[in-house]
C-alpha positions as CSV (number, residue, x, y, z in Angstrom):
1,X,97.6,117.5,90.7
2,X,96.7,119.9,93.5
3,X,94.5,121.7,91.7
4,X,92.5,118.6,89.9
5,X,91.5,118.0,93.7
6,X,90.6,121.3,93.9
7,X,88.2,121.5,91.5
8,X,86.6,118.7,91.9
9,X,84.5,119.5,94.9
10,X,83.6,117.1,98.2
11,X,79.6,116.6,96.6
12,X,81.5,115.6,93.5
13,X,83.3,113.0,95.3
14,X,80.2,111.8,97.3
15,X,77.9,111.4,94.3
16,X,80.7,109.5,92.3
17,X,80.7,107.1,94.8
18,X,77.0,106.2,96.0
19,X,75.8,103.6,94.9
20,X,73.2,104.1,91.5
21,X,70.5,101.3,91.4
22,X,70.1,100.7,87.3
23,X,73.5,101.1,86.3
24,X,75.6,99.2,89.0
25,X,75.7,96.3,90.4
26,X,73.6,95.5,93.9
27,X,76.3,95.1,96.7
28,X,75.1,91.8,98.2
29,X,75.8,90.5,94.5
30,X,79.6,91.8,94.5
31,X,79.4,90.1,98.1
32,X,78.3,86.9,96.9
33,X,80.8,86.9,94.4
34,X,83.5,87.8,96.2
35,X,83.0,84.4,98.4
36,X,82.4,82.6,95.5
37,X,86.1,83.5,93.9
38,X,87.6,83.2,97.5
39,X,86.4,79.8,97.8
40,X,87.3,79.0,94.0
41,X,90.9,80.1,95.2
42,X,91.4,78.1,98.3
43,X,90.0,75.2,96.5
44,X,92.5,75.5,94.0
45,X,95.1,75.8,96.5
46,X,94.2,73.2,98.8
47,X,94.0,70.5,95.8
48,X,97.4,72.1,94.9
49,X,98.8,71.6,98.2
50,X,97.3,67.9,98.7
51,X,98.9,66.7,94.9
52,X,102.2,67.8,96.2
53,X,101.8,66.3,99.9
54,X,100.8,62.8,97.8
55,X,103.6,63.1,95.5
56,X,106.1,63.5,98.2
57,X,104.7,61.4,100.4
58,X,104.1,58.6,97.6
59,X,107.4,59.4,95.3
């Protein structure tokens, strides 16, 4: 494992990670959907929360 790391030099490492306009994709659109599925998710969990308030508080 040691020497995997080794070989693979610190430039390696850089390149592999900055960002490469025609194949990935833009930041601001992993941003934007990154708010969209938190939103989704507390959506989801707020209705969750408000069917079982109503049941309890109804049933």
């Amino acid at each position: 494992m040691a020497e995997a790391q080794k070989r693979l030099s610190h430039t390696t490492l850089k390149r592999r990670q900055r960002f490469h306009p025609k194949r990935d994709v833009r930041p601001a659109v992993l941003a934007k959907a990154n708010r969209l599925v938190i939103s989704a998710a507390a959506f989801i969990g707020l209705s969750f929360l408000t069917i079982v308030i109503l049941q309890a508080v109804l049933g």
